[in-house]
LUMDOTI-674215 format. One line per field, with one value per residue (C-alpha): x, y, z. Coordinates in steps of 0.05 Angstrom, whole numbers, m for minus. Example, Ala and Ser with C-alpha at 12.3 -4.5 7.8 and 13.67 -1.06 7.14 Angstrom:
% residues 2
c1: (246_273)
c2: (m90_m21)
c3: (156_143)
***
This chain:
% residues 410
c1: (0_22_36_m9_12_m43_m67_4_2_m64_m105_m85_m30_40_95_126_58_43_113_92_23_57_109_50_12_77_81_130_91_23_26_40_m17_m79_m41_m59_m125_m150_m179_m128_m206_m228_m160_m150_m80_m74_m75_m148_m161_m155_m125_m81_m108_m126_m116_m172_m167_m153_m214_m255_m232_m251_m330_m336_m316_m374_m419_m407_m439_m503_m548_m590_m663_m730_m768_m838_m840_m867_m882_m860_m802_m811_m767_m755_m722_m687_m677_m603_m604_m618_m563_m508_m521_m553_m549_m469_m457_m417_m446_m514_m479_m518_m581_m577_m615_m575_m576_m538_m594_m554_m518_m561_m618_m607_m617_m671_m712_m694_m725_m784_m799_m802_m852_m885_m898_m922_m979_m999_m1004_m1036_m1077_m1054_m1038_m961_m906_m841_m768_m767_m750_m728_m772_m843_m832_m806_m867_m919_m894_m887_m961_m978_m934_m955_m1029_m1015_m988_m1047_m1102_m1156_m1155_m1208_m1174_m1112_m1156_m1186_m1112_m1135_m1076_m1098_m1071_m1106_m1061_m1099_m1072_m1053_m1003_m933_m904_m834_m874_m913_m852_m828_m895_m889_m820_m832_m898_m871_m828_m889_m935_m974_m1026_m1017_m1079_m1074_m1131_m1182_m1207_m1275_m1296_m1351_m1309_m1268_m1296_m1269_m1210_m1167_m1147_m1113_m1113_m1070_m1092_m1056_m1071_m1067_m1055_m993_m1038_m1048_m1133_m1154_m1210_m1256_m1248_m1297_m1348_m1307_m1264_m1334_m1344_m1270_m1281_m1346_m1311_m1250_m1200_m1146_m1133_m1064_m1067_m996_m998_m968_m939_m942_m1014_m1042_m1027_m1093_m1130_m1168_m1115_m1124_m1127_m1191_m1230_m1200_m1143_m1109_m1040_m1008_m939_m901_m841_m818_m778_m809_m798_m739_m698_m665_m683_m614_m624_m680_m655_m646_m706_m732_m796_m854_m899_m958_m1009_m1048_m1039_m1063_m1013_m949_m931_m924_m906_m838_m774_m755_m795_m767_m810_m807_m787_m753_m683_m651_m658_m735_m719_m753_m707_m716_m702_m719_m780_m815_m753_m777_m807_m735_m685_m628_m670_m725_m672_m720_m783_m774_m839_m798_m730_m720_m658_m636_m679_m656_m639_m596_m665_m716_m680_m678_m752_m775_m730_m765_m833_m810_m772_m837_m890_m969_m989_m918_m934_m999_m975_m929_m976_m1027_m983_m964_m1030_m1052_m993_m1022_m1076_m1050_m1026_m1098_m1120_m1071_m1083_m1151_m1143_m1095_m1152_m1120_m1165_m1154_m1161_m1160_m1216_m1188_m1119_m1060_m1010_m1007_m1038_m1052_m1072_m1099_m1052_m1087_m1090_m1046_m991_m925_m889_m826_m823_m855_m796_m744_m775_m778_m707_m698_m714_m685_m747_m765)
c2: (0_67_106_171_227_274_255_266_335_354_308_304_320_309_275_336_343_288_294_354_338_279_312_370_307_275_205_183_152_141_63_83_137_74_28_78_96_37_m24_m90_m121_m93_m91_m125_m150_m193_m149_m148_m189_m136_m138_m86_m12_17_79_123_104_29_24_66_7_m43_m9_m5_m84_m103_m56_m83_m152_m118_m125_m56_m90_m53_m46_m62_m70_m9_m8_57_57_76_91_177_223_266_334_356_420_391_329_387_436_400_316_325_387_376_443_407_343_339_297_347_421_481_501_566_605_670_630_580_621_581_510_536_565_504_465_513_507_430_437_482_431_381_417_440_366_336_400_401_471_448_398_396_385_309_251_187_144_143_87_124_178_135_112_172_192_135_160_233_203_174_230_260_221_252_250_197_154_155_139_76_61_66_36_m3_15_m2_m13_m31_m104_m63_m20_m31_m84_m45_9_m41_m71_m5_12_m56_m44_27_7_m58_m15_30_m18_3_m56_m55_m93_m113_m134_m112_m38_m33_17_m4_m56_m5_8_59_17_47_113_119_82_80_71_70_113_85_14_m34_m58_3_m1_78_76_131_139_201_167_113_183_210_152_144_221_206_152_194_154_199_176_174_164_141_172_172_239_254_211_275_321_282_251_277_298_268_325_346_283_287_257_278_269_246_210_177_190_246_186_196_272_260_223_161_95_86_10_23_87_140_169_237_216_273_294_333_356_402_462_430_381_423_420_343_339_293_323_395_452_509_579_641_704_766_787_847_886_874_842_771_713_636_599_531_539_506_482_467_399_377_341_388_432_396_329_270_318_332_307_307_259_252_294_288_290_281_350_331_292_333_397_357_338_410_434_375_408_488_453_423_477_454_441_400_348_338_328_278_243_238_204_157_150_143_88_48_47_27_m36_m42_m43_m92_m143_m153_m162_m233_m245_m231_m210_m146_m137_m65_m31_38_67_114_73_10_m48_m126_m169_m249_m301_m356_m408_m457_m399_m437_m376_m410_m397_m333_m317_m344_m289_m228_m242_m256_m189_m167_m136_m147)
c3: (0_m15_45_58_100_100_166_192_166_168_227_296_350_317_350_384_398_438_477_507_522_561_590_623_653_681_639_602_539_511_528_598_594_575_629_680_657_628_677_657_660_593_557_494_492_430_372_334_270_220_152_121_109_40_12_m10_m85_m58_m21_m72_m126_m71_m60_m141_m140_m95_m127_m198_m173_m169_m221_m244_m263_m272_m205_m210_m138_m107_m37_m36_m70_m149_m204_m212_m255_m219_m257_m278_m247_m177_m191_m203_m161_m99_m98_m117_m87_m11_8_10_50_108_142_199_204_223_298_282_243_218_178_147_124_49_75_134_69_28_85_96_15_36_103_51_m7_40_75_4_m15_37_66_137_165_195_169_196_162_143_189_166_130_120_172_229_206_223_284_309_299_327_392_381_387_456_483_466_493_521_604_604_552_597_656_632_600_530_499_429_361_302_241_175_141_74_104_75_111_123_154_203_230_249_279_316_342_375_408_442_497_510_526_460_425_360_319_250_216_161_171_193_243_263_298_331_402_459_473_411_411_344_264_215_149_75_26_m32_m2_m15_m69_m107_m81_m67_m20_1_81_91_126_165_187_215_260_278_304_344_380_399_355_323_252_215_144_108_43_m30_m35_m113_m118_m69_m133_m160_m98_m47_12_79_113_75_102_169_176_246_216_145_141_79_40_m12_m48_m110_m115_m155_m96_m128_m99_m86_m58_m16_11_47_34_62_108_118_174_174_223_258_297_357_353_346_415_406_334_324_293_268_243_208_224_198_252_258_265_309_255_243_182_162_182_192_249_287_317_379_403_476_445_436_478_470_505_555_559_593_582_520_468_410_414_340_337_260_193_123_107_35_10_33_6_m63_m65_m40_m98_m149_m132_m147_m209_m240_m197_m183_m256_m271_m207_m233_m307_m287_m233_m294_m341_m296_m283_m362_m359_m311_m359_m414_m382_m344_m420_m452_m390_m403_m472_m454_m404_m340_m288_m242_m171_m152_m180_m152_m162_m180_m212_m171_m205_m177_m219_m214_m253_m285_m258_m305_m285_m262_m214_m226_m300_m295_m251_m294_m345_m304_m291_m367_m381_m324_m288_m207)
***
């Protein structure tokens, strides 16, 4: 390996350095130094199992190795995650650009004020879409979103619902499966119920105080949750709805039929899939919820001057500031991929989302069309651009496997 001496010039105490660091403490080396400090019950003598170092351009050639044995086929997956174009000017100047690098907001304001706005366009495209009155700056996944409404909504329950220890959580059986587990996960600690099953609220009695529902579903079915939303409100059960963002560019938004808080991913605002992620997740809700929303919020204030300004706002949710009292302990976002989909929807504006949501749309379609006319039977009756379909039933999987992967499609 060729030897690299930038950290040696550039990184860390050098050797005169560390004498005279030594030398003010009153050792004689460094190995002395860890022998005094360090417990002999948690050293590692024998050296650890490692192989030799690479150089950058080594270990770059070493990462393009293992990524050449990956094989680039045509998702037909979904399940959130779908195929984009993401628009030239935003590669250049934003995805590739290290002034962009980040997942974190800015805590010092006065000299941000281009990535707060960038992040306030963002929180600004979301309630648009979805029709809530307040969105904060991205958290991780759509995921993470919709377990965090399902948290928010327990903090929230009403004093009665705490009394009787109301602590059910209904989670509809067409949610993503990703997005359950992570629902699942977050409510086991908490003493949370989470109950899967087939959405019917009718069935839904006192001892739930919140739902989540998908909108469109993992099978691409778009139902119409108006009225079920009307008796999910006269029962006192707070409804999160986990939503498709560019589909809302053409559908009814949640938050017009009620929803108490909408969730889901900006993925397909020209974020590549890159291998399932990362992904910019959203949350929206409202006001009444803002003291218990999850994650940053960019708001708009006033400097010394009297001059408009952006800033973090409601910062007493967070733990940096209220530690073990805090309501909000999500304490990063995705700042790079949010930034990129808020710029997507000022690239393209209203009428652009909804040109591109209709052709995909008009797609969809065309393959609904061409299906029938081989006699295959569809399932959904309802939907954006998610399609299931019934095989026949002479259909072997394995060789329609062997020719998805023929033509090099998942």
């Amino acid at each position: 390996m060729i030897s690299n001496n930038f950290l040696q010039r550039h990184l860390g105490p050098r050797t005169e350095d560390i004498r005279a660091m030594l030398q003010a403490i009153g050792v004689d080396s460094v190995e002395q130094l860890i022998d005094e400090i360090i417990p002999e019950n948690i050293r590692v003598r024998q050296p650890l199992s490692m192989g030799e170092g690479l150089n950058e351009y080594e270990y770059l050639q070493h990462l393009k190795k293992i990524a050449g044995k990956n094989k680039l086929f045509k998702s037909f997956i979904g399940m959130g995650y779908y195929d984009t174009i993401t628009p030239g000017v935003i590669t250049r100047n934003v995805l590739e650009n290290a002034g962009w690098y980040t997942a974190y907001t800015p805590y010092q304001a006065e000299i941000s004020q281009g990535r707060l706005e960038a992040l306030l366009n963002f929180q600004t495209v979301v309630s648009d879409l979805t029709a809530m009155p307040i969105a904060n700056a991205s958290l991780l996944d759509e995921g993470t979103g919709a377990a965090e409404a399902m948290l928010m909504f327990h903090s929230f329950r009403s004093r009665a619902q705490q009394k009787a220890a109301v602590v059910k959580f209904f989670v509809d059986e067409n949610i993503f499966p990703h997005t359950l587990e992570v629902v699942q996960t977050r409510a086991l600690p908490l003493g949370i119920e989470v109950v899967v099953g087939e959405f019917d609220p009718a069935q839904l009695d006192e001892q739930y105080f919140g739902v989540l529902l998908q909108y469109p579903d993992q099978y691409g079915q778009i139902t119409d949750y108006r009225a079920a939303v009307e008796v999910l409100k006269e029962k006192g059960i707070q409804v999160a709805v986990a939503a498709d963002i560019l589909s809302l560019s053409l559908l009814t938004p949640p938050g017009e039929w009620g929803a108490d808080a909408v969730v889901g991913s900006s993925q397909r605002f020209g974020v590549p899939m890159g291998f399932g992620g990362p992904h910019a997740g959203f949350f929206a809700t409202h006001d009444a919820y803002k003291r218990e929303i999850p994650g940053r919020i960019i708001g708009v204030s006033r400097d010394a001057n009297g001059n408009n300004a952006l800033r973090m706002a409601l910062q007493t949710r967070e733990q940096h500031i209220k530690r073990e009292k805090a309501t909000s302990n999500i304490c990063t976002a995705q700042e790079l991929l949010a930034s990129m989909a808020g710029f997507y929807a000022v690239y393209h504006g209203p009428k652009g989302l909804k040109e591109i949501a209709r052709h995909i749309h008009i797609l969809a379609n065309v393959l609904v069309i061409e299906m029938k006319k081989v006699g295959v039977k569809q399932l959904n009756t309802h939907y954006f651009d998610t399609l299931r379909f019934a095989l026949p039933e002479n259909t072997e999987m394995s060789k329609l496997t062997a020719l998805a992967l023929e033509h090099e499609m998942n």
